[in-house]
Phi, psi and omega in degrees: 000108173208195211267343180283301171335312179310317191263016181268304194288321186293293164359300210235026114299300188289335191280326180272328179287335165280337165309105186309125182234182174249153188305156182256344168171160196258161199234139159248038156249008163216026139005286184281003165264140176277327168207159172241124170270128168234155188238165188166175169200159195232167188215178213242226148175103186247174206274146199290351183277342182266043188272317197304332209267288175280031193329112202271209186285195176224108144249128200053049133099006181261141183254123186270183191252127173215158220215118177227134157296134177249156196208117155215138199225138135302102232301298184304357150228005180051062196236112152253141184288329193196149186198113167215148177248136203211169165287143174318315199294339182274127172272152181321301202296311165278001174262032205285322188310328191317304189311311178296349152272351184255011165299143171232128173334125194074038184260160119254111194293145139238137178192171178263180196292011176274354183242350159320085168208116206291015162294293208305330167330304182268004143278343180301327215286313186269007144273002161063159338289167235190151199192153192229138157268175139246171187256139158275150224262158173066021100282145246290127163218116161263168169264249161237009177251024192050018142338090182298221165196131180260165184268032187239355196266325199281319194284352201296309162294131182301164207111195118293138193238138193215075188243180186244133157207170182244148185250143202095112163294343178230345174280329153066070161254166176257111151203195198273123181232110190258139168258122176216093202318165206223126169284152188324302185314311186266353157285319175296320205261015181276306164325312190284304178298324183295335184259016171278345171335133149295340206264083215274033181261341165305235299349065184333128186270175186287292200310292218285322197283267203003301201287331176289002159317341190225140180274108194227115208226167191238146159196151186233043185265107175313132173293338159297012173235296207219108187283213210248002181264329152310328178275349163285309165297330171296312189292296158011318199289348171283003167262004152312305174285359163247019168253345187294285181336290211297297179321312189289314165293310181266327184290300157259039176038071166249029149281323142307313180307327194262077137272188219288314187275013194267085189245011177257100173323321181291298184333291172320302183288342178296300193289351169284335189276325177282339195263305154330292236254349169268331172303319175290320170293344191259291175328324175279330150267347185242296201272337162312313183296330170235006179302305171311298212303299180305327161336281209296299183256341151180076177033024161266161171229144157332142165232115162339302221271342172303320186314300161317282168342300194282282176352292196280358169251020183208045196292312181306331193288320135011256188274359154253048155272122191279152169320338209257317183302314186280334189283343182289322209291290224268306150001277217271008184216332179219037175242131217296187193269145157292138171206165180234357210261309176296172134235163190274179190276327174307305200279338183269015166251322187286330181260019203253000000 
């Protein structure tokens, strides 16, 4: 195992990430888009002798190996687009740029407030391309006469609040700042976690718990394409790249594979690379393929993580399955529960 293996295993990952798909189902909340992109990243945990390679966090005064994926895939094909492996220390916030070379005019972005850098915003913005946010607390919003505005100015009407203002004291960009008040239940557990941050140099103002009252989102997407309860559902769609993580992770245990004696750098990475690339094949063969059929023959939808699951303990039976045998297979084992209390991420991408 040594870097010629690494770039071997990278290689024929990237050769699958270049294979041309068909939309995996059509959406009409996001219709008026050429692609919907999303961006996120998952982190690792690795054996502590690989610190030098992957500098982690510090716990209890020790610093560990953690290992963070930066990730953006495109949803309407399950395509990822771009994939790099980094140390935990490069943060969301320095990969926000990774996204502008592969954006294209009529893209819609989605990411969290960890990707928040109002440069890059305002190149998505002058790339003709679109993007749904949260707002990060403490920055700057004028109106159109370049005013400044406290955001408690914006609440005065009850409700949901949908106004065009600009944000950034000097960047002056324009979008839609949705206000969407929150239930008591979920404003107490928003309250409880902030005052538990570890990071006790926040020392949270009066002004910041107010603001955890709200779901507060950017967008520069026009209300005649996605009003504010669509621009609301849409970000939701970010939990799609955190069931891909779960699915990846746990549906083929590659926290386990990277245990304690795994102390060969080349190794870690091959195998991180190697492990993408049965993921990417089994979505492009399994679950693209059968996803519609199943729908389609019983009104069911895949579940990512069963699939996986169901996958890494029945590989042989699997793969000597005739197609007709295996969609009965994937039906009966690995499509989420009927439930009416919910809706699963399949029915909020299919029905919106």
């Amino acid at each position: 195992m040594n870097e010629t293996a690494v770039l071997f295993a990278k290689g024929l990952f990237s050769r699958m990430m270049n294979i041309k798909l068909k939309a995996v189902r059509e959406s009409s909340l996001f219709k008026s888009f050429k692609r919907v992109l999303l961006q996120d990243s998952t982190t690792l945990s690795l054996p502590d002798c690989l610190v030098e390679h992957f500098p982690g966090n510090v716990s209890k005064g020790k610093q560990k190996a953690v290992a963070r994926i930066q990730c953006i895939i495109n949803i309407t094909t399950m395509q990822w687009l771009h994939l790099s492996l980094d140390a935990y220390t490069k943060n969301d916030q320095s990969a926000s740029g990774l996204i502008l070379p592969l954006l294209k005019k009529g893209d819609l972005l989605i990411r969290d407030l960890g990707y928040f850098v109002l440069d890059i915003l305002q190149q998505i913005t002058e790339k003709k391309a679109f993007f749904i946010s949260r707002l990060r607390y403490g920055i700057t919003i004028c109106d159109s006469k370049g005013r400044e505005i406290n955001w408690k100015q914006l609440c005065k009407a009850e409700g949901m609040i949908d106004r065009n203002v600009f944000i950034g004291k000097e960047h002056q960009i324009p979008v839609r700042i949705i206000l969407i008040p929150l239930p008591a239940t979920s404003v107490e557990q928003r309250i409880r976690k902030a005052k538990k941050d570890r990071d006790k140099r926040l020392n949270h103002s009066k002004d910041y718990y107010l603001w955890l009252k709200y779901n507060v989102f950017i967008t520069n997407v026009e209300s005649e394409t996605l009003n504010s309860k669509e621009v609301a559902n849409a970000y939701k769609i970010r939990w799609q790249i955190e069931i891909l993580f779960k699915s990846w992770k746990s549906g083929i245990h590659l926290q386990q594979v990277l245990h304690e004696r795994c102390t060969n750098i080349y190794r870690v990475k091959t195998s991180i690379f190697l492990l993408l690339m049965f993921f990417c094949l089994v979505m492009q063969n399994i679950y693209l393929q059968y996803s519609n059929q199943i729908i389609k023959k019983y009104n069911r939808h895949l579940s990512m993580l069963k699939l996986f699951l169901y996958i890494t303990s029945n590989f042989l039976k699997v793969i000597a399955s005739s197609p007709n045998k295996l969609k009965e297979q994937l039906a009966k084992n690995c499509c989420y529960e009927m439930r009416k209390d919910r809706i699963t991420m399949t029915d909020l991408i299919m029905n919106f």
